[in-house]
C-alpha positions as CSV (number, residue, x, y, z in Angstrom):
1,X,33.8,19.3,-52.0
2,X,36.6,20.9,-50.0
3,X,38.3,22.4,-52.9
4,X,38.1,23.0,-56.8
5,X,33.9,22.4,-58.1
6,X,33.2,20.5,-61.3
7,X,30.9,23.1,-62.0
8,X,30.7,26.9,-62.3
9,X,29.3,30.1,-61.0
10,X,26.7,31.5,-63.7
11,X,25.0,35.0,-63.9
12,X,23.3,36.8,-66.7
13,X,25.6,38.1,-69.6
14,X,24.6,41.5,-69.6
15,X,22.7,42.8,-67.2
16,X,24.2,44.4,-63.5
17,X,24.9,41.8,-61.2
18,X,24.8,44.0,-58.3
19,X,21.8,46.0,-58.6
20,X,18.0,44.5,-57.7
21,X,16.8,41.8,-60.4
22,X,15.0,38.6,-60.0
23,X,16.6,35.8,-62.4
24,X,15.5,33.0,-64.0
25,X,18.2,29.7,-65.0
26,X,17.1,26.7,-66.4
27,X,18.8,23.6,-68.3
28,X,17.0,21.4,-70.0
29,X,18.6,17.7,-70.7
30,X,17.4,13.8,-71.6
31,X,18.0,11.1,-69.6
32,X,18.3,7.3,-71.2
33,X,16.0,6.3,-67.7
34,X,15.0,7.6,-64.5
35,X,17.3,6.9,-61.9
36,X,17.5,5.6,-58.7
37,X,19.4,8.6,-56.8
38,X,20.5,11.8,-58.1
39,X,22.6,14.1,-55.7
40,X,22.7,17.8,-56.5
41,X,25.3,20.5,-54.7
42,X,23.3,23.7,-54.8
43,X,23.5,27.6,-54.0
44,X,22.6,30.9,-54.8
45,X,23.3,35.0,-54.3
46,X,21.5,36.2,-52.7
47,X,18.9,33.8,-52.8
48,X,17.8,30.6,-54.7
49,X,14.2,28.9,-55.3
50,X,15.0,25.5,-56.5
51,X,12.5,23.6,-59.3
52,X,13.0,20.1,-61.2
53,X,10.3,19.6,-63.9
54,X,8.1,22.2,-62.5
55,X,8.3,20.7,-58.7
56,X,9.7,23.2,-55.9
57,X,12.6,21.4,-54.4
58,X,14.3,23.5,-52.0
59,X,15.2,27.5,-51.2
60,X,18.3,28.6,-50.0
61,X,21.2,29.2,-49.1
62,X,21.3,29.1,-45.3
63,X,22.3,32.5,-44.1
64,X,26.2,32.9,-44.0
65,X,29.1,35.6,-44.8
66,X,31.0,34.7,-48.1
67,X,34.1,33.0,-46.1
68,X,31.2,30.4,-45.2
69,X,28.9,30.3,-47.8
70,X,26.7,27.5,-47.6
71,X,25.6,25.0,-50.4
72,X,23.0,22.9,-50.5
73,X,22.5,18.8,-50.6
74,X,19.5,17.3,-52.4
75,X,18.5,14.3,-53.6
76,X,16.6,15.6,-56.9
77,X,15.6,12.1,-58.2
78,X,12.0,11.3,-57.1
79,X,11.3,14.8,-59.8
80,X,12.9,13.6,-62.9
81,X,11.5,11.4,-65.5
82,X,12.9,9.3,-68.7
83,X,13.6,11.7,-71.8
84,X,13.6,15.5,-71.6
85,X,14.0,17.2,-68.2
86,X,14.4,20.6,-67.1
87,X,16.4,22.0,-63.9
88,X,15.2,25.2,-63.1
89,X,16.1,28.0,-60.4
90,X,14.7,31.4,-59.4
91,X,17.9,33.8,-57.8
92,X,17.1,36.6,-56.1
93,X,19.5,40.1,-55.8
94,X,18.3,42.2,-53.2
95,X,20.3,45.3,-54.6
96,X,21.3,47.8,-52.3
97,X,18.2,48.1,-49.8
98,X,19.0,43.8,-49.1
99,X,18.1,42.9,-45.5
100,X,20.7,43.4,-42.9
101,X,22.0,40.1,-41.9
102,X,22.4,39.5,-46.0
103,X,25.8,39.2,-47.2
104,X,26.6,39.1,-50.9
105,X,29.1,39.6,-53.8
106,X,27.2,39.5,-57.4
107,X,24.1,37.7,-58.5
108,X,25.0,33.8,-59.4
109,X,23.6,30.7,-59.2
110,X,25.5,27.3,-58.8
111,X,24.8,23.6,-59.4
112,X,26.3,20.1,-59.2
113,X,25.8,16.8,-59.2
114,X,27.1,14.0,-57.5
115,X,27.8,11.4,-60.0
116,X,26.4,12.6,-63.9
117,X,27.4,16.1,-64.7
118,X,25.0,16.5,-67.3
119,X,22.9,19.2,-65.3
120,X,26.3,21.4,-64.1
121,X,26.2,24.6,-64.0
122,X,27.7,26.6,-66.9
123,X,27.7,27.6,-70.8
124,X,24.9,25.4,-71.3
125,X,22.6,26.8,-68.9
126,X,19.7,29.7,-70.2
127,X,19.2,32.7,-68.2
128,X,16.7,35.5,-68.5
129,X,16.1,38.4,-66.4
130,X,12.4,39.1,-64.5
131,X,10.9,41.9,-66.2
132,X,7.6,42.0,-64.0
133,X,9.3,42.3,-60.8
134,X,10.7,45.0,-59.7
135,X,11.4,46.4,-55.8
136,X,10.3,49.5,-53.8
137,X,12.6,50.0,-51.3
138,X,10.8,51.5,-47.3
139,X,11.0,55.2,-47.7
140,X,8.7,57.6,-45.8
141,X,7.1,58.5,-48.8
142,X,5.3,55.2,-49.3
143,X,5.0,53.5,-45.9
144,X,3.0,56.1,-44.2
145,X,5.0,58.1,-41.0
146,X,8.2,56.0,-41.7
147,X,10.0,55.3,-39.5
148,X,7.7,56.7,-36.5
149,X,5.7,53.1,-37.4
150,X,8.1,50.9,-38.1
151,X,11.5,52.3,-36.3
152,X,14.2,50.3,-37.8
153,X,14.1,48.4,-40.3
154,X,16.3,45.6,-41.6
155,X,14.3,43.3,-43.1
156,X,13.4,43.0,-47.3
157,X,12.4,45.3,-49.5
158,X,9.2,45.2,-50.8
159,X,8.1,43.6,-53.9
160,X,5.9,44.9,-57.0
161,X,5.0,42.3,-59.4
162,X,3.5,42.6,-62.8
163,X,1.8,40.4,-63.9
164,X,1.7,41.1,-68.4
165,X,5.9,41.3,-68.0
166,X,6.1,38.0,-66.0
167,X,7.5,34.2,-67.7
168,X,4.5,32.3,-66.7
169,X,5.5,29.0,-66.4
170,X,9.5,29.3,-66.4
171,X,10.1,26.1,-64.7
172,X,8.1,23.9,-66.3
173,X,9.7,21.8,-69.1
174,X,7.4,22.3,-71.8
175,X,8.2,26.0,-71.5
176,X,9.9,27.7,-74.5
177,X,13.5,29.5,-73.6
178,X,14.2,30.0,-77.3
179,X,14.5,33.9,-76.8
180,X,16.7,32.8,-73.1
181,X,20.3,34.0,-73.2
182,X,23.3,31.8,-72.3
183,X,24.5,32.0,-68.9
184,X,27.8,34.0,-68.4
185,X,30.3,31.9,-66.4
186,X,32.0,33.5,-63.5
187,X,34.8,31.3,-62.2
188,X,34.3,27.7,-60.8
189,X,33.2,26.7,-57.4
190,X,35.4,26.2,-54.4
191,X,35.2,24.9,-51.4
192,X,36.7,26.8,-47.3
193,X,40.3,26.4,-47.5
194,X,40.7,26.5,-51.5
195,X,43.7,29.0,-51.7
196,X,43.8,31.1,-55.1
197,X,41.2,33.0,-54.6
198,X,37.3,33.0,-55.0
199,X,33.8,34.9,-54.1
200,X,32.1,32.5,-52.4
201,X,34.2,29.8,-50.1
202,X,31.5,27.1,-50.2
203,X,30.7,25.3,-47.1
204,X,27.9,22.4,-46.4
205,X,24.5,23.5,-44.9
206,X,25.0,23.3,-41.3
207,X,21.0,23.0,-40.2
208,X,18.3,21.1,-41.3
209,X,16.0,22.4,-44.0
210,X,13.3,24.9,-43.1
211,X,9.4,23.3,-42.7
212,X,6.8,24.6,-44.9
213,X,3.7,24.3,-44.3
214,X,0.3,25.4,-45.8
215,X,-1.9,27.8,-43.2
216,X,-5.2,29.1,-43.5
217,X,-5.2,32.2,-42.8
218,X,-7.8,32.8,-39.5
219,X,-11.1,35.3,-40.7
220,X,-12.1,38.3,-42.0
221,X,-12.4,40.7,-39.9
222,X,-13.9,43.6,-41.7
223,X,-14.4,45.0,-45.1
224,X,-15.2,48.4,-47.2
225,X,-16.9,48.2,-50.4
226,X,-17.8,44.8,-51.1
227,X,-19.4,41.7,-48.7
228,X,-16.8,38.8,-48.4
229,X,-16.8,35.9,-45.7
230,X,-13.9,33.5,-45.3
231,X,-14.8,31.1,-47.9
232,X,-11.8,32.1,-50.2
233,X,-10.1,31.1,-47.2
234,X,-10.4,28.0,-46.6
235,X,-13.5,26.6,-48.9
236,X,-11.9,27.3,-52.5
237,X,-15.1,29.5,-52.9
238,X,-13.3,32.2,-55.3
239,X,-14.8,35.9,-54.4
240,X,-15.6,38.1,-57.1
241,X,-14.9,41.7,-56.8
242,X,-16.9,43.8,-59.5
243,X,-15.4,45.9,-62.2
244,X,-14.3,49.5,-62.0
245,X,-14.7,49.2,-58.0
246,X,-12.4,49.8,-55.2
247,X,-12.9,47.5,-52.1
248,X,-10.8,47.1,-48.8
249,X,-10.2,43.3,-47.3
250,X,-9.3,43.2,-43.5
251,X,-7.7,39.9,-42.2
252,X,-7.3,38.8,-38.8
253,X,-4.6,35.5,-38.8
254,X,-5.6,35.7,-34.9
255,X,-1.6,34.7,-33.8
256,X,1.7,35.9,-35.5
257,X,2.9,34.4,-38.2
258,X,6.0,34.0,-40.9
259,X,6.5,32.7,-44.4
260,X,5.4,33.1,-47.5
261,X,1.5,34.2,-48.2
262,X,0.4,32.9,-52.1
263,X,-2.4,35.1,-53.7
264,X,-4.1,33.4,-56.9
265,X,-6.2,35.4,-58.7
266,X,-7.9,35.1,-62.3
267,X,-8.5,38.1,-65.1
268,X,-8.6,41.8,-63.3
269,X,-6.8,42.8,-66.2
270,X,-5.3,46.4,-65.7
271,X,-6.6,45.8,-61.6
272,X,-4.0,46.9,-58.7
273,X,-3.0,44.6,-55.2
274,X,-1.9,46.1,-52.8
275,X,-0.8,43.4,-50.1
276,X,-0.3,45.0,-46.6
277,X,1.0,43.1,-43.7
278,X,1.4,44.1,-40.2
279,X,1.7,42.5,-36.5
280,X,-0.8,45.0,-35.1
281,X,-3.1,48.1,-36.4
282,X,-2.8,51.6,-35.0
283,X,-4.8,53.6,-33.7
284,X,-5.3,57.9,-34.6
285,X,-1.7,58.6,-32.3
286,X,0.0,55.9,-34.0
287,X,-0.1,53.6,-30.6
288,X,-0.4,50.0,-31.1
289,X,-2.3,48.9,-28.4
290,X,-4.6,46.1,-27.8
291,X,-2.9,43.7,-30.3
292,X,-6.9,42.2,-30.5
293,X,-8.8,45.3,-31.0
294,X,-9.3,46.5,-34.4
295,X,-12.1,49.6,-34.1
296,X,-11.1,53.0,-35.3
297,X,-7.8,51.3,-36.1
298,X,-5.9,51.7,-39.2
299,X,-3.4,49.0,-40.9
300,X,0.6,50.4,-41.3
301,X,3.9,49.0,-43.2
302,X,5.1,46.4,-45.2
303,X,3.3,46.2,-48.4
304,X,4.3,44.0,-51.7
305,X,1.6,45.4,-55.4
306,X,0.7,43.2,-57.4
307,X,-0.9,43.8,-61.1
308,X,-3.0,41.1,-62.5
309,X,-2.6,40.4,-66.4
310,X,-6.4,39.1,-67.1
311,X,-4.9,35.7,-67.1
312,X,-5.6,32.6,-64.8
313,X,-4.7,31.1,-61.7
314,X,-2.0,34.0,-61.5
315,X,0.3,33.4,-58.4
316,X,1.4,36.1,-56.3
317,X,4.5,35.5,-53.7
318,X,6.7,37.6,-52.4
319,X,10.7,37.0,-52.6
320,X,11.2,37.1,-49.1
321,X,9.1,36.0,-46.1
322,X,6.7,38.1,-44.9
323,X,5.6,38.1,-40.8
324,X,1.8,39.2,-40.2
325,X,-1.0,38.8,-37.6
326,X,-3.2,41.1,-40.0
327,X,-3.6,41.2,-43.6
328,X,-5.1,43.8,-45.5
329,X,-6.3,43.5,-49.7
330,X,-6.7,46.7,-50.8
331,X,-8.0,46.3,-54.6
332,X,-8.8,48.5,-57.6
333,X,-10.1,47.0,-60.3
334,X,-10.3,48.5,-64.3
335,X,-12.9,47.2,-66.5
336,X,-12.4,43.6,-65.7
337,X,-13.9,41.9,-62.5
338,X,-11.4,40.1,-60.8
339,X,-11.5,36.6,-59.0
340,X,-9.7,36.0,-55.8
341,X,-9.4,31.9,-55.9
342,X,-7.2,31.3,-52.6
343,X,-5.1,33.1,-50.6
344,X,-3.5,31.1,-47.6
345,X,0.2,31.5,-45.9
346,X,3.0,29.0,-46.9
347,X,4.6,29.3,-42.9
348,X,8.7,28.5,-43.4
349,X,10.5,28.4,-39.9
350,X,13.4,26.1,-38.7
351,X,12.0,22.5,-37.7
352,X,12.0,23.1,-33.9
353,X,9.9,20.5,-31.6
354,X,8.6,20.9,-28.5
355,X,9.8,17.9,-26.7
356,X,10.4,19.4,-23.1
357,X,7.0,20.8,-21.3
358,X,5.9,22.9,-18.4
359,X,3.0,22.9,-15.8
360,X,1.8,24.4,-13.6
361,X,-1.6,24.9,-11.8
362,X,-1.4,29.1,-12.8
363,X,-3.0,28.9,-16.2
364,X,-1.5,32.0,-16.9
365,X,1.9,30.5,-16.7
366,X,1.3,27.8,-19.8
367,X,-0.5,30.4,-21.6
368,X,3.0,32.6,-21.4
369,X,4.6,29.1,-22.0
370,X,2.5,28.8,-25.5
371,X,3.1,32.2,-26.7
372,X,6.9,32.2,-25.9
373,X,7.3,29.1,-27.4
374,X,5.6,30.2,-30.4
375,X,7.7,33.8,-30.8
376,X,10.7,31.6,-30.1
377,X,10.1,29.3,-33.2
378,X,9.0,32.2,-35.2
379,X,12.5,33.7,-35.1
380,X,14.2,30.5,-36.0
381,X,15.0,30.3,-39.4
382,X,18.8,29.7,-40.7
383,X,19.7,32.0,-37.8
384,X,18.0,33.3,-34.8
385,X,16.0,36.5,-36.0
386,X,15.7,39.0,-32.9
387,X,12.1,39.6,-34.4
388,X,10.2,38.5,-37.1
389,X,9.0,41.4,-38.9
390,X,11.5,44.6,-38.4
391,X,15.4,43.7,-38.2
392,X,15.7,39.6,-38.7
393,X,19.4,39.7,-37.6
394,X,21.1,37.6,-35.2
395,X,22.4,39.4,-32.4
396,X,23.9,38.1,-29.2
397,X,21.6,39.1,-26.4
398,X,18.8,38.0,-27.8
399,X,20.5,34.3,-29.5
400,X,21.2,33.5,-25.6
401,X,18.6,33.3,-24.6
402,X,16.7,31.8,-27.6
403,X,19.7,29.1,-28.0
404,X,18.8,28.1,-23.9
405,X,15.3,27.8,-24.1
406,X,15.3,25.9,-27.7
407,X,18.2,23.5,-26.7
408,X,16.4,23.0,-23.3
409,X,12.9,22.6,-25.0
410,X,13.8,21.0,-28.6
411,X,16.6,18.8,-27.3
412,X,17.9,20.3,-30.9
413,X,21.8,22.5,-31.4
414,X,22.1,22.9,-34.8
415,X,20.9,26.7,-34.3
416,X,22.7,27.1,-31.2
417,X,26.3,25.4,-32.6
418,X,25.4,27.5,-35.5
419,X,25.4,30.7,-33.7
420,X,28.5,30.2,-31.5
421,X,30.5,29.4,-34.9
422,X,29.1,32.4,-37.0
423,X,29.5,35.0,-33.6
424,X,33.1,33.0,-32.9
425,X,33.9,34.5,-37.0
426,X,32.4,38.1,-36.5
427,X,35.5,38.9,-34.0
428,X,37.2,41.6,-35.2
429,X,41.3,42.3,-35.1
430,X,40.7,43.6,-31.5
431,X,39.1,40.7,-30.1
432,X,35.6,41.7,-30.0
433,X,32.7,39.7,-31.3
434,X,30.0,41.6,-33.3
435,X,26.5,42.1,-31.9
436,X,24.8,40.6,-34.7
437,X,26.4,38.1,-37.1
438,X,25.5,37.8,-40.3
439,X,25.6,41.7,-40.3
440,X,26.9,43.5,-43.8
441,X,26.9,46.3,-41.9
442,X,29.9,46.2,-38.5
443,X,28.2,46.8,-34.9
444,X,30.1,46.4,-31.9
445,X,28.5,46.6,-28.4
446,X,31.0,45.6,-25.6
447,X,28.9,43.8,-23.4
448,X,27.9,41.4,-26.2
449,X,31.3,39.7,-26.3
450,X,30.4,39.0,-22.6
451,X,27.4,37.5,-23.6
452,X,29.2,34.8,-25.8
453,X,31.3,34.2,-23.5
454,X,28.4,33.2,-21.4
455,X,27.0,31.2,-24.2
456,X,30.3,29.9,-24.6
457,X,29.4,28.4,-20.9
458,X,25.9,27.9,-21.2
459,X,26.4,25.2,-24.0
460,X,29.9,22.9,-22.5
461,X,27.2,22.8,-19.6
462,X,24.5,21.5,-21.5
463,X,26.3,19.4,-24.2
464,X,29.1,16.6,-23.7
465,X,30.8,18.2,-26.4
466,X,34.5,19.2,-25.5
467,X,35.8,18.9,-29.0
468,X,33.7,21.9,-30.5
469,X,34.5,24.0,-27.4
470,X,38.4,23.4,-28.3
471,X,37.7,24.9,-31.8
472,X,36.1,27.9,-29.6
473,X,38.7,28.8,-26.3
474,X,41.0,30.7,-28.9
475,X,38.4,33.3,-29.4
């Protein structure tokens, strides 16, 4: 995979492959008998949900610049089935307001297999562009006293989804993509070190694949306009909020958390959403506080809308993770009582393990311990986030430390080799490394080149690894 691809970079024919848009590809093809193994090379700009026969596979691509753009390697076999089979993929353009640490060049999607190239990526592939989704961008004119709440922000835009202009079931393979357009080839794939020229130099995925798990999401913690307990929660008991009302839904997840949360709700035709997460409530001088006390305390920032179609078991979830310790439903309903079925948090984070352990006889230390170890694996996705809910980036002084205590703790580099590489690329003609890397946007501070020197150090003295730190002494 060093150099030239079998297969192709595809976008949409017509519409801008630089702006916002969520896109839909899917290619449908027959298969004599199921087989044994089937090996896909896959990847995505900005970002990719991957689906075989209506099964979620994998999201990525691991977060890189485009001199190191990572692909993908799945074995997509145990998903497809004798006869008619569908590959399908959900890609993801940020547009302009795209998180900080996210690199990109157009909207396109690519695919490969191993042996059979039956499912490549190119002419034969359908696209269609995501009507019902559509972005709203932080401003101070939505997230209330912007950016006195939030400070900087990095992170995602927010989502608003609606639910009559959405392709219900896109990536099942029963669905029709008669009215689909063909996919506009770009130029083939290629791989670091291919030397005529191309977008994205395509490397292999350096870390393991993110976990995902399924969380419940902790209580509810108080409500305005309607009685609910926490049985749509955790008990599948679906709540009902009336017709023509407008009722406020106050979680408390009890801990921080990250990933993805998943709304499904039934009829509430014409209803409204609005999905607002935050780490902590605020109190009347905007002052966080007592992260545990909620009284006379108001919920600020992030916020994805969602606009139910009056059909069923309508999914809501956002395009990019969201991080919350409280939740907050606020829901306006038209003439058409809504059902809330389930609403739980799919939690994504880097696999780390907590192999190495502390005591002490100071209880206070191991409950420190706890929640550092839990921030730490929080911000450990494809890079080391300096926080979870504002910025997301990778920046120096806070990887060295996180790279020490994971290594230390986990017993697991990937991250931490990951980090020295990407910072080792950022240097710039004089010498200096960047603060953060991934960054689409340059930041030098001095003292952060010190710092990788230092973690330079810190890792020859904690791995019997000489060769890497070759590839490293130049910079």
């Amino acid at each position: 995979m060093r150099h030239v691809w079998r297969a192709d970079w595809i976008t949409h024919p017509s519409e801008s492959t630089s702006d916002h848009g969520v896109f839909h590809f899917r290619r449908t093809f027959e298969l004599k008998q199921k087989p044994d193994r089937f090996i896909v090379y896959v990847s995505g700009d900005n970002r990719y949900r991957l689906y075989v026969n209506g099964d979620y596979i994998c999201e990525g691509p691991a977060r890189d610049d485009l001199h190191h753009w990572p692909y993908e390697t799945v074995d997509i076999a145990p998903h497809l089935r004798q006869g008619k089979n569908v590959i399908a993929a959900q890609v993801v353009n940020f547009g302009e307001d795209r998180p900080g640490g996210q690199f990109s060049h157009m909207t396109a999607f690519i695919l490969q297999s191993q042996d059979d190239p039956i499912a490549d990526t190119g002419g034969a592939w359908k696209v269609i562009r995501n009507e019902g989704v559509s972005p709203i961008a932080i401003r101070p004119d939505n997230v209330p006293h912007y950016p006195q709440v939030l400070g900087f922000y990095a992170a995602c835009p927010m989502d608003k989804v609606n639910a009559a202009d959405y392709p219900w079931g896109w990536e099942r393979v029963d669905f029709d993509d008669g009215d689909w357009l063909a996919a506009r080839v770009v130029r083939k794939g290629a791989g670091r070190g291919f030397p005529y020229g191309t977008s994205w130099f395509l490397t292999p995925r350096a870390i393991d694949m993110l976990e995902e798990k399924v969380e419940q999401i902790a209580a509810v913690e108080r409500t305005v306009g309607i009685q609910a307990d926490d049985g749509f929660l955790r008990n599948g008991d679906p709540l009902l909020v009336p017709a023509n009302s407008s009722v406020s839904i106050l979680l408390d997840n009890e801990v921080l958390t990250m990933g993805y949360p998943e709304l499904v709700v039934s009829k509430g035709r014409n209803a409204e959403i609005k999905i607002t997460y935050a780490e902590a409530l605020f109190d009347k001088n905007f002052i966080k506080g007592d992260r545990n006390e909620t009284a006379d305390k108001k919920i600020y920032g992030v916020f994805d809308l969602f606009k139910p179609d009056g059909g069923e078991s309508r999914l809501f979830r956002p395009t990019w993770i969201r991080a919350f310790r409280y939740l907050q439903l606020d829901i306006r309903t038209d003439d058409e009582p809504l059902l809330i079925n389930s609403l739980h948090n799919r939690f994504t984070a880097y696999p780390l393990r907590e192999r190495g352990k502390f005591d002490s006889d100071d209880a206070s230390l191991k409950a420190i311990w706890d929640a550092s170890w839990r921030a730490l694996h929080l911000c450990a996705r494809e890079t080391y986030f300096s926080d979870a809910y504002y910025e997301q980036m990778q920046y120096i002084g806070d990887t060295r430390v996180q790279g020490l205590a994971s290594l230390v703790v986990s017993g697991d580099d990937a991250l931490f080799r990951n980090a020295l590489r990407q910072f080792d690329e950022s240097r710039v003609p004089n010498g200096l490394t960047q603060s953060r890397y991934p960054a689409r946007e340059l930041q030098i501070i001095p003292t952060y080149s010190l710092l990788y020197i230092a973690m330079v150090h810190d890792y020859m003295m904690l791995r019997d690894d000489p060769g890497f730190i070759r590839e490293l002494a130049p910079g």
